[in-house]
DSSP file (Angstrom, degrees, kcal/mol; ACC not computed):
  #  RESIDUE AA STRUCTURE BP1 BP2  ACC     N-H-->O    O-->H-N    N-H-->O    O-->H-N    TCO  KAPPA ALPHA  PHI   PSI    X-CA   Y-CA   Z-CA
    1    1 A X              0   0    0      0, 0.0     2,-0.4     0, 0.0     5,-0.0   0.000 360.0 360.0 360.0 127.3   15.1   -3.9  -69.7
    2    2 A X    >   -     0   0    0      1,-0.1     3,-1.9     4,-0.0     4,-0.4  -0.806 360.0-105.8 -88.1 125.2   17.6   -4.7  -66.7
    3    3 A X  T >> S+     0   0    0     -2,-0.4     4,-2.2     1,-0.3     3,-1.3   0.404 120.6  57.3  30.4 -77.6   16.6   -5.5  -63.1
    4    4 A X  H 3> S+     0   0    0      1,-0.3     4,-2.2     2,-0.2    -1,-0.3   0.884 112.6  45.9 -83.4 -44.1   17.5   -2.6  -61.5
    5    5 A X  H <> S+     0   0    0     -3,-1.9     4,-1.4     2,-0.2    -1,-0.3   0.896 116.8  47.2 -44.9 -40.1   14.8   -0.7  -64.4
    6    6 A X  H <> S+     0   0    0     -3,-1.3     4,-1.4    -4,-0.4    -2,-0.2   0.920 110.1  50.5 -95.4 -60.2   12.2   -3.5  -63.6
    7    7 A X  H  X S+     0   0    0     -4,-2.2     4,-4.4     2,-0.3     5,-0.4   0.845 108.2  56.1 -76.4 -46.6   12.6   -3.1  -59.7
    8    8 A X  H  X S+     0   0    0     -4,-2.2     4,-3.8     1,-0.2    -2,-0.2   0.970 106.7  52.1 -44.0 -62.9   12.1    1.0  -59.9
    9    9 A X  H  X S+     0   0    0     -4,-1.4     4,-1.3     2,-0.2    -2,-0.3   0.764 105.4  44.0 -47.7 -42.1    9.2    0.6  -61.4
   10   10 A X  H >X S+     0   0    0     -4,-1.4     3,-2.3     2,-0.2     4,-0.8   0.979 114.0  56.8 -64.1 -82.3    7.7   -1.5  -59.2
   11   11 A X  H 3< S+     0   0    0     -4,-4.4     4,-0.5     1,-0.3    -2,-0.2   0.759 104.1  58.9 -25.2 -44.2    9.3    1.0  -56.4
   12   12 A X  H >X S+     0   0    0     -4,-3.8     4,-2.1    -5,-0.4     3,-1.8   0.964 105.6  43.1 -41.2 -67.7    7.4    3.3  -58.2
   13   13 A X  H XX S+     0   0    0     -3,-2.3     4,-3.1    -4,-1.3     3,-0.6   0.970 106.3  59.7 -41.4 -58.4    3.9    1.6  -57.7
   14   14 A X  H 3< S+     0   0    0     -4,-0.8    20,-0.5     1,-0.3    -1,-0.3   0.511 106.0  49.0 -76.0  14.0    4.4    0.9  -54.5
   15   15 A X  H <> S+     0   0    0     -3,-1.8     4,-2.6    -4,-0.5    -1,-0.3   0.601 114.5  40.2 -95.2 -49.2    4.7    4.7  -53.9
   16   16 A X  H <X S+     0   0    0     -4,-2.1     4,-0.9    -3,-0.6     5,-0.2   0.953 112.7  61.4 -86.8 -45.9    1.7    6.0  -55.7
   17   17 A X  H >X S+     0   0    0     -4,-3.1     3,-1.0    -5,-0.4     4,-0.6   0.949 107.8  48.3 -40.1 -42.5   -0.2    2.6  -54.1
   18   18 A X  H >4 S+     0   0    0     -5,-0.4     3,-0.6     1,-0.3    -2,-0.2   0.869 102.3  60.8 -90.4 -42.7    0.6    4.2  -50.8
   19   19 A X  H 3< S+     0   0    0     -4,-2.6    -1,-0.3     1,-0.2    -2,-0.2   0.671 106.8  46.5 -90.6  20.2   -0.5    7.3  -51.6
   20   20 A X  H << S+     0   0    0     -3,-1.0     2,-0.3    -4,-0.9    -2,-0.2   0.328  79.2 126.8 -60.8 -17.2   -3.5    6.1  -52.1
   21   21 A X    <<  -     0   0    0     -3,-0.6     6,-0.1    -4,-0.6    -3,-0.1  -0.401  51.1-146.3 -67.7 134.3   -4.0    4.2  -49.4
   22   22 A X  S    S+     0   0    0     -2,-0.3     2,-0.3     5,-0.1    -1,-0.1   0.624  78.6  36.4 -81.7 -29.5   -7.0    4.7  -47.2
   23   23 A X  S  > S-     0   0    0      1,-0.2     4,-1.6     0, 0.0     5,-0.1  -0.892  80.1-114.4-131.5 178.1   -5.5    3.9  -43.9
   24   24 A X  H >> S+     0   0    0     -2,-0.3     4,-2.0     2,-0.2     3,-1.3   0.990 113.4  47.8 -70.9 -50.3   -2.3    4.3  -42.2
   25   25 A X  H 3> S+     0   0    0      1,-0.3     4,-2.0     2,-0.2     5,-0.3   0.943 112.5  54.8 -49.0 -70.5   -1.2    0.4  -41.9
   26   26 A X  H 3> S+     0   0    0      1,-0.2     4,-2.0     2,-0.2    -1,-0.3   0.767 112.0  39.0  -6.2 -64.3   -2.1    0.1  -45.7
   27   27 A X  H XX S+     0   0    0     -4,-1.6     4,-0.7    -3,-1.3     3,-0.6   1.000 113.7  59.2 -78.4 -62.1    0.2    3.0  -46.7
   28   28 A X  H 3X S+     0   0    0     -4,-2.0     4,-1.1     1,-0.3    -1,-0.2   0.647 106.3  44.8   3.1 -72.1    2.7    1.7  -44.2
   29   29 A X  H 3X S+     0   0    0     -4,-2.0     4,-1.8     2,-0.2    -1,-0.3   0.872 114.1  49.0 -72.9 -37.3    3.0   -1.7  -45.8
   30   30 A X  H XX S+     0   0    0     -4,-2.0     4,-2.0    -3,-0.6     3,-1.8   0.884 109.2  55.2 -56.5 -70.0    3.2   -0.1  -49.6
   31   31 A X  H 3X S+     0   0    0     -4,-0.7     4,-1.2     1,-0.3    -1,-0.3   0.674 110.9  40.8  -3.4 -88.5    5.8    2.1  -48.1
   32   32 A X  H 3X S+     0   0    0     -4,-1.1     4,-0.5     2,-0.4    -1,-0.3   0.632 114.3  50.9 -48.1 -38.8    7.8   -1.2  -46.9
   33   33 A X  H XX S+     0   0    0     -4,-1.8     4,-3.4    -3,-1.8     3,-2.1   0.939 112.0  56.7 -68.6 -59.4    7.0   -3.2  -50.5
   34   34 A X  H 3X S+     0   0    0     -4,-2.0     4,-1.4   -20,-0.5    -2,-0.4   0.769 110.6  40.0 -60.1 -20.4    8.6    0.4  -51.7
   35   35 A X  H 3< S+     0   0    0     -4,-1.2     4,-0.3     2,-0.2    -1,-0.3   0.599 108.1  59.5 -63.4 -25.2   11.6   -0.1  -49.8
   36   36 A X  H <X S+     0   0    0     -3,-2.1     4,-1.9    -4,-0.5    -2,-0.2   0.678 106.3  43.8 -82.0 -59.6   12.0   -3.4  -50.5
   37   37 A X  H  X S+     0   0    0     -4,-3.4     4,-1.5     1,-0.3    -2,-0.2   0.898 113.9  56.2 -89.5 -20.7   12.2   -3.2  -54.6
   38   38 A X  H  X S+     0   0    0     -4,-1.4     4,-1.1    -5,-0.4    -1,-0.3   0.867 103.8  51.0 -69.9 -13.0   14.6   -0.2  -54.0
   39   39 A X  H >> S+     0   0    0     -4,-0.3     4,-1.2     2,-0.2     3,-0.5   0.891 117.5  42.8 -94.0 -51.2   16.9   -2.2  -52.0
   40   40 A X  H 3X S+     0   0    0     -4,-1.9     4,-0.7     1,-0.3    -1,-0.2   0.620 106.7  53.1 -86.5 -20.6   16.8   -4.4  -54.6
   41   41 A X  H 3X S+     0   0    0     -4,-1.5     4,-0.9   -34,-0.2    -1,-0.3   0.780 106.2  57.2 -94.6  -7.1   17.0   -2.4  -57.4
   42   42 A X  H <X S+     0   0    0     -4,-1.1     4,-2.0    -3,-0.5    -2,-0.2   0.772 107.0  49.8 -47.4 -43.5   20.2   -0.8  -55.8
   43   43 A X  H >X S+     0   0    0     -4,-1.2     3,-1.4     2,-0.2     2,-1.0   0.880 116.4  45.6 -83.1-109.4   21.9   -4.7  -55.6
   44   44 A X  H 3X S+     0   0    0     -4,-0.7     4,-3.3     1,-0.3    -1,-0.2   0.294 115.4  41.4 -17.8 -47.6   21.0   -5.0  -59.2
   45   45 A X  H 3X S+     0   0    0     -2,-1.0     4,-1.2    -4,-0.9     5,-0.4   0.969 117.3  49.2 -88.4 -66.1   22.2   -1.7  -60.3
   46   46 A X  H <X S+     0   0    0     -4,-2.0     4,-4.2    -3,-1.4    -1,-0.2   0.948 108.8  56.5 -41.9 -58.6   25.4   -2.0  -58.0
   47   47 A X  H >X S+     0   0    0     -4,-0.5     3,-1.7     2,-0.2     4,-0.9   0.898 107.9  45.0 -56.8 -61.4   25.9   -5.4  -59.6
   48   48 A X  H >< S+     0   0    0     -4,-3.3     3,-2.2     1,-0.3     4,-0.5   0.706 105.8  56.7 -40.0 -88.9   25.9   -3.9  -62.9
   49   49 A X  H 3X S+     0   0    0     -4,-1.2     4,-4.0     1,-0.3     5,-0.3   0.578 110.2  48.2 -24.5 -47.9   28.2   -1.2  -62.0
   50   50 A X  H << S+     0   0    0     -4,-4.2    -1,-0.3    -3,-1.7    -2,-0.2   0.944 113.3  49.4 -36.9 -73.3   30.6   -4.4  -60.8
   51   51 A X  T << S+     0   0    0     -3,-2.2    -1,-0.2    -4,-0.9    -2,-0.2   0.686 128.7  16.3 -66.2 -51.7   29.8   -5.9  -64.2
   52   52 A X  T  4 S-     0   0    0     -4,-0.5    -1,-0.2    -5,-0.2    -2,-0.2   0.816  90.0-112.2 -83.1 -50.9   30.7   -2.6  -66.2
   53   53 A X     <  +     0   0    0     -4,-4.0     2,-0.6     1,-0.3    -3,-0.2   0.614  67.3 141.1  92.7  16.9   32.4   -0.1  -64.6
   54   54 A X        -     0   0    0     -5,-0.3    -1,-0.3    -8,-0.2    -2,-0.1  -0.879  51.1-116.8-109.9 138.0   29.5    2.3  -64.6
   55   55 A X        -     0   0    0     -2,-0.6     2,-0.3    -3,-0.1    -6,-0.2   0.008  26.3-138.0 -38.8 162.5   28.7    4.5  -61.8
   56   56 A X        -     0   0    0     -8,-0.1     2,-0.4    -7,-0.0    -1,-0.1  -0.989  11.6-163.7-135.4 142.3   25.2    4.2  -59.7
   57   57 A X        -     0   0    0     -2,-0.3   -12,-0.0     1,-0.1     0, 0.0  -0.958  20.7-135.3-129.1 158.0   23.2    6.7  -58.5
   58   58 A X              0   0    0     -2,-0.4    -1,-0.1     1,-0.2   -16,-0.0   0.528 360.0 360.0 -88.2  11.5   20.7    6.4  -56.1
   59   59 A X              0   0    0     -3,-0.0    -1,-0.2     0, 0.0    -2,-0.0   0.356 360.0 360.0-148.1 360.0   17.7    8.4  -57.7
């Protein structure tokens, strides 16, 4: 499993964590963790693309 796989999923959590979340700040911060590993599974993903030659999409 590569990075940019690793780091969606975790974006993933922190999405369903936030809708769960019982108060606004809570959901906020999940929100902000979820932003966080997509940003990061984007730089993974990009770098592969570098590394390959494969296109990236963002969703």
């Amino acid at each position: 499993m590569d990075g940019g796989t690793i780091y969606r999923e975790n974006y993933e959590e922190c999405r369903a964590e936030a809708a769960k979340a019982n108060s606004p700040s809570s959901k906020a911060q999940w929100l902000l963790f979820a932003d966080e590993w997509l940003r990061l599974a984007l730089a993974a993903e990009a770098k592969s693309q570098h590394d390959t030659g494969n296109p990236v999409a963002a969703n």
